[in-house]
C-alpha positions as CSV (number, residue, x, y, z in Angstrom):
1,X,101.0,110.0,45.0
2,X,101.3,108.3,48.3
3,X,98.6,106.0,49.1
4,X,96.7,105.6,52.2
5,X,94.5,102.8,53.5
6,X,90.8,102.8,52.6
7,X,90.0,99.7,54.5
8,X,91.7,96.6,55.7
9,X,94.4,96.1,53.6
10,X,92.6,98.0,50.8
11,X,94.7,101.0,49.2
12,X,94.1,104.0,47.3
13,X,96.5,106.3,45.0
14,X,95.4,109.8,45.0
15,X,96.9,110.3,41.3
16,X,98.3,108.2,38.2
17,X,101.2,108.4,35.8
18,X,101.9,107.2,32.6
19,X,105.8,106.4,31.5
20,X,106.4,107.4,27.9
21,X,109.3,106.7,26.3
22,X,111.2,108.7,23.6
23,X,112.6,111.7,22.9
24,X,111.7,114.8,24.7
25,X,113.9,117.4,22.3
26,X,110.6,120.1,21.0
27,X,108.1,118.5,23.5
28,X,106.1,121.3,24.9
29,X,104.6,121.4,28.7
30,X,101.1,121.4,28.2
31,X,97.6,121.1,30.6
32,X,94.3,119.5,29.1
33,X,91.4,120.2,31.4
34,X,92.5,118.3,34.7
35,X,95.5,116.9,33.0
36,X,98.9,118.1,32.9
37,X,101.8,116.1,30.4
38,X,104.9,117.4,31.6
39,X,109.1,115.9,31.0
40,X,110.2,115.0,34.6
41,X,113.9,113.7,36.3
42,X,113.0,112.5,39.1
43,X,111.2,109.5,38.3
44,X,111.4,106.0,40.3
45,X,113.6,103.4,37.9
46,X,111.2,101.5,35.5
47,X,114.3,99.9,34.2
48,X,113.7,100.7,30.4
49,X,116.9,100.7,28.3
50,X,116.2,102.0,24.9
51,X,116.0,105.4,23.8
């Protein structure tokens, strides 16, 4: 996910992801077509404190 320049000062991401908070206790890998929903732990800080 590292982006690169298109143009001047124009950038592009190669990929998104989506931050879902909750419980991950039963949660299943899974891929649907192109997409893949995986639990990861090495994930930048989007400084959410709840559960």
């Amino acid at each position: 996910m590292l982006p690169y320049e298109v143009e001047d000062e124009k950038w592009e991401y190669v990929g998104v992801q989506y931050l879902i908070a909750g419980n991950a206790d039963g949660f299943e890998e899974t891929k649907i077509g192109d997409v893949e929903i995986f639990v990861t732990t090495s994930h930048p800080s989007a400084t959410y404190e709840g559960e």
